[in-house]
C-alpha positions in Angstrom: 88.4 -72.4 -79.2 92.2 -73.1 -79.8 92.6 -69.8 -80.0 91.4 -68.8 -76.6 93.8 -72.3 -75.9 96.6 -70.2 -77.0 95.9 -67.3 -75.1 95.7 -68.6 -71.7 98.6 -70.9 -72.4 100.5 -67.5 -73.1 99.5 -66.0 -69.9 100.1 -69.3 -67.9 103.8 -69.8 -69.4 104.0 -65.7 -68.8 103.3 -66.3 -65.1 105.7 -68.5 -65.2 108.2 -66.0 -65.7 108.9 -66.5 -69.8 109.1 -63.5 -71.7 106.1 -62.7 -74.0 107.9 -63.6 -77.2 109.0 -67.0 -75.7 106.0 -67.6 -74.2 104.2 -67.2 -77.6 106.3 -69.4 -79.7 106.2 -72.1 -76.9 102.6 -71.8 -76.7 102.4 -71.8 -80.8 104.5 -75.1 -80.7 102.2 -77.0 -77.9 99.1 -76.0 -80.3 100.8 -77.7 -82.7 101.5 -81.1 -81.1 97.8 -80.7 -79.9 96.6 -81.2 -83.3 99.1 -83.6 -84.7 97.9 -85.3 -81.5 94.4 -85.3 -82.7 95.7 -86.3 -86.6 97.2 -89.4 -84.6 94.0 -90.2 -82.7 91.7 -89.5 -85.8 94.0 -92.2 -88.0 94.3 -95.0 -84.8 90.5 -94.6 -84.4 89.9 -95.2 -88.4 92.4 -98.0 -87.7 90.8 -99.4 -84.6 87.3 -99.4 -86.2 88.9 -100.9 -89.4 90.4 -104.3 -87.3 87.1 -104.3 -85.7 84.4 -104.0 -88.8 86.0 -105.8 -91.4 85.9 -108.9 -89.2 82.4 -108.5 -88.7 81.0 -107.5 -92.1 82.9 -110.0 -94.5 81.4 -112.9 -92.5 78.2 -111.2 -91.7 77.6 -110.9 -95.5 79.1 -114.2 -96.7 76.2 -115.5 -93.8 73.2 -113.6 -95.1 74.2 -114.2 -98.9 75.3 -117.7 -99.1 72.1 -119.1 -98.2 70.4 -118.2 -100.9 72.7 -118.2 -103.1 73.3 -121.8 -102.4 69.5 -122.2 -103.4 69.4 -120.3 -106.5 66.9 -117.5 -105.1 69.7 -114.7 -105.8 70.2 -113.6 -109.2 69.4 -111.1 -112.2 68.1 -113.1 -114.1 64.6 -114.2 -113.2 64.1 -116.6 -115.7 65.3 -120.3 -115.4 63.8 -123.5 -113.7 61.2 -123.9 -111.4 61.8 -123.7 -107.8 62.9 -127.0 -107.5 65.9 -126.9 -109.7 67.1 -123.4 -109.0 70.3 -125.1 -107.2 71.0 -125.8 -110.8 71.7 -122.2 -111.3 74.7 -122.5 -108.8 77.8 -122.2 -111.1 75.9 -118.8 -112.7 74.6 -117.3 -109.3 77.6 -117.4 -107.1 80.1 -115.8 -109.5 77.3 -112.6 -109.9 76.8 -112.8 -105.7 80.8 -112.9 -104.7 81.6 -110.1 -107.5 78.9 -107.9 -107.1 76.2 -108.3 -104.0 79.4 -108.8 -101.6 81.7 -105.7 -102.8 78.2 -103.7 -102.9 77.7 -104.2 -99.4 81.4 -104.1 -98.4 81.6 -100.8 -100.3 78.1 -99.1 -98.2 79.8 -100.5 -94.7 83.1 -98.7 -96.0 81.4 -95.5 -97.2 79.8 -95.0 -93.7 83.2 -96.1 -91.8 84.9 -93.4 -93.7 82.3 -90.8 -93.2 81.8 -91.3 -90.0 85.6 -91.9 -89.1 87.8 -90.0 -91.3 86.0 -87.2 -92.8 84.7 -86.0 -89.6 88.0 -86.0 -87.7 90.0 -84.4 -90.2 87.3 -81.5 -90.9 87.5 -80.9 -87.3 91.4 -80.8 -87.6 90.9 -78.6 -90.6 89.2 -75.9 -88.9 91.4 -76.1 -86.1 94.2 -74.9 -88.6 92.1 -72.3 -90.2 91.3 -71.4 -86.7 94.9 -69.9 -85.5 96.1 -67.3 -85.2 98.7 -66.0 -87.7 102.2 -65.7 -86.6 102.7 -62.2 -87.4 99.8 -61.7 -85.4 100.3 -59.7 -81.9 99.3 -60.6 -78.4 96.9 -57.4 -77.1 95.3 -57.9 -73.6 91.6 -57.4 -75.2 89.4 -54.5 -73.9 86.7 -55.4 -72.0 83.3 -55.2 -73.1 80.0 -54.8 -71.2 79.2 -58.2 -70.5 82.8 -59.1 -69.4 82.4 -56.3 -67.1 78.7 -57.8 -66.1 80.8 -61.0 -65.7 82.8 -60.0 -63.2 80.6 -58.7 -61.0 79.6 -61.2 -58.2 75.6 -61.8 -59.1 77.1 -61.9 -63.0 75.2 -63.8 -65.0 77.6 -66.8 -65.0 77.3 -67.1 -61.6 73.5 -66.9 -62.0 73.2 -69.9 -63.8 76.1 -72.1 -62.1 74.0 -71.1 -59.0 70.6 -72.5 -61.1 72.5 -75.5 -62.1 72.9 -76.3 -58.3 69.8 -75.4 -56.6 68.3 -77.6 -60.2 70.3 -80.4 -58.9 68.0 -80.7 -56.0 65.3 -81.7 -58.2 67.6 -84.4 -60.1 69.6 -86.3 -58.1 68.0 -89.1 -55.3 70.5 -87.7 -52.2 67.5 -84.8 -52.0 65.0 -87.0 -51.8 67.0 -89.5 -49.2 67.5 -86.2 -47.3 63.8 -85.4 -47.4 63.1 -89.1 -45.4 65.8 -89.4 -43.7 66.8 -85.7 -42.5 69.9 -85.6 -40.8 73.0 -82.7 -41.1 72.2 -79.7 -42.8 69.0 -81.0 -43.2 65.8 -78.4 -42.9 63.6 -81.2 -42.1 64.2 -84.1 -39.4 63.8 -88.1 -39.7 60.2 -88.9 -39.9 58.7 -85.7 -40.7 57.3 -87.7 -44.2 56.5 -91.6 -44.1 55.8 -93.3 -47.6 52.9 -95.5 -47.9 53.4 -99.3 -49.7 51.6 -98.9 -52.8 50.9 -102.5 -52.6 49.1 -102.3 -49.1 47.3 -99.2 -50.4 45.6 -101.2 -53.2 44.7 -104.2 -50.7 43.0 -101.7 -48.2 41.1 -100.4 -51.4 40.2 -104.1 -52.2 38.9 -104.8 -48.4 36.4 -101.3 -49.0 38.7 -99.7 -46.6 38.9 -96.1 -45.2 42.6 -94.2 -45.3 43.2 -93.3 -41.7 45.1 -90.2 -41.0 49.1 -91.0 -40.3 49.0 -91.3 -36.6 46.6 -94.4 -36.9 48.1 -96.5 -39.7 49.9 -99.5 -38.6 53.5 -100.1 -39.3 53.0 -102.0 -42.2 51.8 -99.6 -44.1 54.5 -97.4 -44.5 58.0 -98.2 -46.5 61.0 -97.7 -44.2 64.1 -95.6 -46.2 66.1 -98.9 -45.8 63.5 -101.1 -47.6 63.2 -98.3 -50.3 67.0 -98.3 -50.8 66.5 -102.3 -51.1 64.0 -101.7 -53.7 65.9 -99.3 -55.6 69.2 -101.2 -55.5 66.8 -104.5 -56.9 66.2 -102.7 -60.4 66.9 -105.5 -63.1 69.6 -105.0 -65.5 68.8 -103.4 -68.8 70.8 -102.4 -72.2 71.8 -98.9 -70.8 70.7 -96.6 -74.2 70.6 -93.6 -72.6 74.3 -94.0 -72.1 74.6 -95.1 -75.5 73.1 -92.0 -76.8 75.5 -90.0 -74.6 78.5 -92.1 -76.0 76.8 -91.0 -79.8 76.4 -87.2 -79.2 80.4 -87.3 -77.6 82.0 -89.3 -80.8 80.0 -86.9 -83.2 81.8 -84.0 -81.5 85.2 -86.3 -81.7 86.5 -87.7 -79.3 90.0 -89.9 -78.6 90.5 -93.7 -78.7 89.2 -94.1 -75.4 85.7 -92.3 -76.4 85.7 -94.2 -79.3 86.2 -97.5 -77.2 83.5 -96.5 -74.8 80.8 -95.5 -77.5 81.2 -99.6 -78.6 81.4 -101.1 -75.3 77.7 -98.8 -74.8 76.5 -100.7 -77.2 76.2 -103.9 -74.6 76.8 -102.5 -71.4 74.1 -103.0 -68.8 73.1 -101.7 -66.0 70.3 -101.6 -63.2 67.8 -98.9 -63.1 69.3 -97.0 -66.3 66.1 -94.6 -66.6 67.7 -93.7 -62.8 64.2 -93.5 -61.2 62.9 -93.7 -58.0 60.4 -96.2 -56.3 58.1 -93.0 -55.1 54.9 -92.1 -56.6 53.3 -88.9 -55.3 49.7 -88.3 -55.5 47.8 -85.2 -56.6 44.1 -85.5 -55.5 41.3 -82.9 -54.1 39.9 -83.2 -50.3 36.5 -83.6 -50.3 35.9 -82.2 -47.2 38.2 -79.5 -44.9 38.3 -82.2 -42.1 39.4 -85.2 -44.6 39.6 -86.0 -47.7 38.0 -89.1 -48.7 36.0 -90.3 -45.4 34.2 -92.5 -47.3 36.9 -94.3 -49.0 35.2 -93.8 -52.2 38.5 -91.9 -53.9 41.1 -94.7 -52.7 38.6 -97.0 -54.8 38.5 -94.6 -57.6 42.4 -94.3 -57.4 43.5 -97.7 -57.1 40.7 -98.9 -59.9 42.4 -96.7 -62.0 45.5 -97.9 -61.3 45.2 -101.5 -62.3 43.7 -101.1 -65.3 46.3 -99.2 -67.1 48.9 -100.8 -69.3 47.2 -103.4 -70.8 45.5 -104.6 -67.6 49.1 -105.1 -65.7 48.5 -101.6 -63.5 51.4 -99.1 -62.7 52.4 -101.9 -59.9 53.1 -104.4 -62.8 55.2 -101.9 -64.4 56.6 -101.7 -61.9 57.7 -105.4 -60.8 58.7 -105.9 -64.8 61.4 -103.2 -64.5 62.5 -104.6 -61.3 60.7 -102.5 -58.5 59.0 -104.9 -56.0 56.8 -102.2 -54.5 56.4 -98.1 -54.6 56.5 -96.1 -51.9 53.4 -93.8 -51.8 53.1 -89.6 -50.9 49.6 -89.1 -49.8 49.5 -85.6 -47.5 47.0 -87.6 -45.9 48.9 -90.7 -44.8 52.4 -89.5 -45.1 52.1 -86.2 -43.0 50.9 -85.4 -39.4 47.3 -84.7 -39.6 44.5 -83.6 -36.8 41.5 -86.3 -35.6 38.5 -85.4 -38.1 36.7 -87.0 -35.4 36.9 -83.8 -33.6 35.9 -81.8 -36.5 32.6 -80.0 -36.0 30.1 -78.3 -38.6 30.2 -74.9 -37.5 33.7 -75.0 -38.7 33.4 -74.5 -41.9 29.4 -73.2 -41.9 29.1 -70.5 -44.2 24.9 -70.3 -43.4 26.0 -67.5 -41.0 27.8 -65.6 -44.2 25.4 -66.5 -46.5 22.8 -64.4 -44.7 21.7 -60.6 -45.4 22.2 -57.8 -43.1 18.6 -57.5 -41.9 18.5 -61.3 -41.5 21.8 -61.4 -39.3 20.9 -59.0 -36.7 17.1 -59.8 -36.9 17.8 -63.5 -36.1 20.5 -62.7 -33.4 18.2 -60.1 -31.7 19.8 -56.9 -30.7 21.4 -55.1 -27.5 23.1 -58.3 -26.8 26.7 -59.9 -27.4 25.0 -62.3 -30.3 24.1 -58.8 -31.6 27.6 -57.5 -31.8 29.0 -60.6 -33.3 25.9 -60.3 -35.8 27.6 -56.7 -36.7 30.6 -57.8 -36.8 30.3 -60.5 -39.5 28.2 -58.0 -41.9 30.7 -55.7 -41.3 33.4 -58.5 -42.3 31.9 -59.2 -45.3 31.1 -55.9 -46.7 34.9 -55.2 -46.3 36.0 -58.5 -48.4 34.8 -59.7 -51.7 34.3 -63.7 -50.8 34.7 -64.8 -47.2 36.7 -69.0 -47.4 34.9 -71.7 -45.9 35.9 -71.6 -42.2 35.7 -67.9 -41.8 33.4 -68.6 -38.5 36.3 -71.2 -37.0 39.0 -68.0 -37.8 37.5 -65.5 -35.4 39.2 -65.4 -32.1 38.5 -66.9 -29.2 37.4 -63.6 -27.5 35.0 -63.1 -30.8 33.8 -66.5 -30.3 33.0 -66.3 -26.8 30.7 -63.4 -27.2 28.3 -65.9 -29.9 25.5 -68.2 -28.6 27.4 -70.8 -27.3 30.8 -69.3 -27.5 32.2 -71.3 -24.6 31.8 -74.0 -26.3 32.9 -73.4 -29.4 35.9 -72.8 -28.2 36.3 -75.7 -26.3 35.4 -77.6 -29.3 38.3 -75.8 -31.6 41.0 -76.3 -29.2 40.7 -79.9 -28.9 40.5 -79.7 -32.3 43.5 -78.0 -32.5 45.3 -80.2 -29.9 44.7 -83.1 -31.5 47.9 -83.5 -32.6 51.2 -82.4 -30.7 53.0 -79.7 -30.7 55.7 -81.7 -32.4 53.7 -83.1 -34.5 52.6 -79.7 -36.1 56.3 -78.9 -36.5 56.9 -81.8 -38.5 53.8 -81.0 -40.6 55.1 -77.6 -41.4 59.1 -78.2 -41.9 56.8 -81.4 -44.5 54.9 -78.3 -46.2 57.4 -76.1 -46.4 60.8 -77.5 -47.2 59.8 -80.9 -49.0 56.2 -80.6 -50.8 58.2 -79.2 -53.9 60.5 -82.2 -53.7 57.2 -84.8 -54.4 55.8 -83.2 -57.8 58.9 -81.6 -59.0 61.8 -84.2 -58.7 62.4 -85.2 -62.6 62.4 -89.4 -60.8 59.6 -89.7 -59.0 56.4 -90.7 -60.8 53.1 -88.5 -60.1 49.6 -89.2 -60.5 47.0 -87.0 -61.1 43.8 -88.0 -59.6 41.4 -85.6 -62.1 38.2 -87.7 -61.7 36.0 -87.7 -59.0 34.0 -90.2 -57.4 30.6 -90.6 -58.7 29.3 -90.1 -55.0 30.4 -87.2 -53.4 29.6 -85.9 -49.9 26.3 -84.3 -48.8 27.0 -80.4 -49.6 30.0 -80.6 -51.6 30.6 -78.1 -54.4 30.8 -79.6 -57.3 32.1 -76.4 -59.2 35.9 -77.0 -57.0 36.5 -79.4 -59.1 40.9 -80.2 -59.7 41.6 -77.5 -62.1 40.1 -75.0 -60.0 41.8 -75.7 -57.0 45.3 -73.9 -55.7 47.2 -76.7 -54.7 46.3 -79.6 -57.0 47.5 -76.6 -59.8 50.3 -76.2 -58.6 51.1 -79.9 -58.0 50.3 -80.6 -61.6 52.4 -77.8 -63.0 55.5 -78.7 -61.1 55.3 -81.9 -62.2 55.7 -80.5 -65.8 58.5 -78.7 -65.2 61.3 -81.6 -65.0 60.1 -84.6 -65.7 60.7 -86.5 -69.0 57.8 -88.1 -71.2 59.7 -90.9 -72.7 61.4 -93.5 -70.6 63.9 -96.2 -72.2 63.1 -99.2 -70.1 60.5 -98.3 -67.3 56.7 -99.2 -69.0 55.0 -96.3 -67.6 54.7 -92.8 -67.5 56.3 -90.2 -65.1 53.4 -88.1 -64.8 49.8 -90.2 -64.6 46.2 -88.7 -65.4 43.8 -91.2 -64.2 41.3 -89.5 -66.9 43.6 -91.2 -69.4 43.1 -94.5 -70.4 46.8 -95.1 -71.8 48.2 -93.8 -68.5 50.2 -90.5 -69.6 49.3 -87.0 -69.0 48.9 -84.3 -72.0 52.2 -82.8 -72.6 52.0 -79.1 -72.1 55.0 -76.4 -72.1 56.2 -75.6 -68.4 54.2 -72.9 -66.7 56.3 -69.7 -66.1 55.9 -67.9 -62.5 53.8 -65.0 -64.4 51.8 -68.3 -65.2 51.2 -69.5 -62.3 50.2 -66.4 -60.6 47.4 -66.0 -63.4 46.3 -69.6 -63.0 46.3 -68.9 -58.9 43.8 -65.6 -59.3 41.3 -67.9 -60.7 41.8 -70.7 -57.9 39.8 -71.4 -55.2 42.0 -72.2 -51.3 40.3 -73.5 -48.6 42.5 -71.5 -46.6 43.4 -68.1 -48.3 46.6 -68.0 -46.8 48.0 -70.7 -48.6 48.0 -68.5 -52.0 51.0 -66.7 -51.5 52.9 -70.0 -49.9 51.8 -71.9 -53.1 53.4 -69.1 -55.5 56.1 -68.2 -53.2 56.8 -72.2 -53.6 56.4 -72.4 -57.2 58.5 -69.1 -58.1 61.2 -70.9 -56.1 60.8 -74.4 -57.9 60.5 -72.8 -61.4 62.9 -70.8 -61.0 65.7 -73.4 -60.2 64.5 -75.8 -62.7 64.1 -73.9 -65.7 67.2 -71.7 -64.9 69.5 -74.8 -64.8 68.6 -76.0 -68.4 70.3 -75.5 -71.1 67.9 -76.9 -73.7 64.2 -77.5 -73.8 63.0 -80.3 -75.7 59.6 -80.1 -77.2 60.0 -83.4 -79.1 56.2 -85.1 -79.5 54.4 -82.0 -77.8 51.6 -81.2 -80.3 52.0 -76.9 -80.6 48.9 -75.7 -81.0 48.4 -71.7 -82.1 46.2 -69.9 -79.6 46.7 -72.9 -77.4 46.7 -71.6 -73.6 49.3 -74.2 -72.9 50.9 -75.3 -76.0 51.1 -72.4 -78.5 54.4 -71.7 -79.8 54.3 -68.3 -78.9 55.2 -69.2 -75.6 58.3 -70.2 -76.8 59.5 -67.2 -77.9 
């Protein structure tokens, strides 16, 4: 390291107009103030901590020894007096306590000072000096190699990575999330195009039996404005900030200068609100029971919001919540926090697959022949002999001029497009720019807490499938893995867990290694979509989010994730 030092401060004094030998030996003599500088810092820093911990430790011993010295319980000897007269023992005790329990203790304190202080420092400055250059030694312009060459080409691999670093920020810092809500400049989506629902008046409408109505008819206050979440945010109570006082560890270990050393003590009490820098959003991760809604009966709000009292002791993720400071949480439901159409206007030819579900023979001998039900009859058999599964909903994808030519065609069609119409044209915009440029942003941000809703209810609607259950399904798969992919599993203050299965009665998902894009596209094959055109957004999605996230880390921890050989998930082959 100070050798590359030296080098560039050779070329920059060379550019200066200094010839090479001048250069060199000015260069030489600024390397050695450098480390006579950091001889000077290492010896005030051993100073600094000496006027600061021999204050402390010779009254903090004299405390914790005197006390029982001055009742006889310290000694070698464990044979005199009964209890009562131990005090007797004074005049012996104290003399052993002063001359060899203090300087014991005073000599531990000094052994880690001087480790931790003086050895450490001055090995560093010893392989500084081992680490330059001799004198005799020559300046050569070094020949580049392949991967300086790979360097300096524009998509190097430096620039690779400083480019993952950036588009990684997105799923670290709030302003992406504020951008997502509030839109604005350079923004891909507009203000309102997501609305966040109040946790809190999510769990009274589950207490009243209530139904979840699509966005356009929930009242105001059931959504948390961004000002209000800012509020809630900014309200975080004040905590010892040991995240900072790790970073201040790791940065004196390296060395550091008096003013590192300063700040790694003043860590040690600072405080400050919200220091596991999270965000008052929980996203939720939940199967529709039905194409037209997905919970009409209100059964999985009950399910969801049971769930969420009783973890944590009995105090509920809301509790945590308030204890670290957050008065409420602002809620993504696609259901509530997205433009949606009237399920009113949903119909059950829709999504009938009776029609697909028959043979050949019994499709055109039901529709008769010679006549346009006939043709449509053809046309379906045809359909599904040239696909291996037909989706649910196949009938309500044929077009209009298809349609028409079916047993009551007309008004079929007339059914679909007020379907269809049933919200506006704006409306379906904001829906999309919602899919498209912020559903990442919900599972994936590393400070926004997501729960997986696993379970279903134990009633579920007449004709549902009970084999798409949440591990089948496309989107609830890719919801769970992206919320593996940045978010932490220990928290320093906050009382809960960043990502929430349900199915887990102490209120924290399994750990499990990130899921690659090859991963995901294997886990997609096996998935069931509603609508098959949503399996190459979903991937397209996820290649994009994995690939920012894991390509902007520099270190994977695995700390407390139980690897398992053969494990699907958690084998440490995958970390290879």
């Amino acid at each position: 390291m100070d050798e590359e030092r030296e080098l560039d401060g050779v070329g920059k004094l060379t550019e200066r107009g200094l010839d090479p030998s001048t250069a060199e030996r000015t260069a030489r003599a600024l390397g050695g103030r450098r480390t006579m500088r950091r001889l000077v810092h290492g010896l005030a820093i051993l100073l600094l901590q000496l006027a600061i911990m021999i204050p402390i430790l010779i009254p903090s011993n004299m405390i914790t020894f005197t006390p029982f010295v001055f009742l006889g319980i310290i000694g070698v000897d464990t044979i005199g007096p009964c209890d009562g007269l131990r005090w007797r023992r004074l005049p012996v005790v104290l003399p052993i306590a002063l001359l060899f329990d203090l300087p014991l203790a005073s000599w531990i304190s000094a052994m880690c000072i001087l480790e931790c202080c003086i050895l450490h420092p001055l090995a560093r400055t010893a392989y500084s000096l081992l680490a330059r250059r001799p004198s005799s030694a020559k300046l050569e312009a070094p020949n580049p190699s392949a991967s300086d060459l790979e360097d300096s080409h524009p998509l190097s691999s430096q620039s690779r990575r400083a480019s993952s670093s950036s588009e990684g920020s997105r799923y670290r810092e709030h302003a992406s999330i504020w951008s997502a809500l509030e839109g604005g400049d350079g923004s891909e989506v507009r203000c309102g195009d997501v609305r966040l629902l109040s946790l809190a008046w999510l769990l009274a409408l589950a207490d009243r039996g209530g139904v979840l109505p699509r966005r356009q008819e929930l009242p105001e206050e059931a959504f948390l404005g961004v000002a209000r979440l800012r509020q809630i945010e900014a309200a975080a109570r004040r905590a010892i900030d040991r995240r900072g006082f790790v970073t201040a560890l790791e940065a004196l270990a390296k060395g550091t200068s008096i003013l590192g050393f300063l700040g790694f003590w003043t860590s040690a009490f600072r405080r400050k609100r919200n220091v596991d820098g999270l965000l008052p959003i929980v996203s939720i991760s939940y199967c529709w029971l039905e194409a037209a809604h997905p919970d009409r009966e209100g059964r999985q709000l009950q399910l969801l919001c049971r769930k969420l009292r009783s973890l944590y002791g009995g105090r509920g993720l809301l509790g945590a919540c308030r204890e670290y400071g957050f008065s409420d949480m602002g809620v993504f439901l696609d259901w509530g926090s997205g433009y949606q159409k009237d399920p009113a206007l949903w119909r059950g030819w829709m999504a009938d697959t009776a029609l697909y579900a028959m043979s050949d023979a019994e499709l055109r001998r039901g529709l008769g022949g010679g006549d346009p039900e006939r043709m449509a009859a053809e046309r379906t058999a045809a359909e599904r002999h040239s696909y291996e599964a037909l989706e649910e909903g196949s009938l309500y994808a044929l077009s209009e001029e298809s349609l028409s030519m079916m047993a009551g065609g007309d008004r079929m069609v007339a059914e679909r497009r007020a379907y269809e119409q049933s919200r506006t044209g704006e409306q379906k915009a904001a829906f999309g720019r919602m899919l498209h440029h912020t559903m990442d942003l919900w599972y994936a941000h590393a400070a926004v807490t997501v729960v997986l809703l696993t379970q279903l209810p134990d009633e579920l609607p007449a004709g549902f499938d009970t084999t798409r259950t949440y591990e089948s399904r496309g989107w609830t798969t890719f919801e769970r893995c992206s919320a593996e992919l940045s978010h932490p599993f220990r928290l320093f203050s906050a009382g809960w867990k960043l990502v929430i299965d349900v199915a887990d009665e102490a209120g924290g998902a399994k750990m499990r290694l990130p899921a690659t894009p090859a991963r995901m596209e294997a886990l997609l094959a096996k998935c069931r979509f509603t609508n098959g055109a949503d399996k190459g957004t979903v991937l397209a999605l996820y290649e994009q989010t994995a690939a920012a996230i894991l390509g902007s880390l520099d270190k994977l921890s695995v700390a407390g994730l139980p690897l398992v050989r053969g494990d699907v998930w958690c084998s440490p082959s995958r970390l290879a």
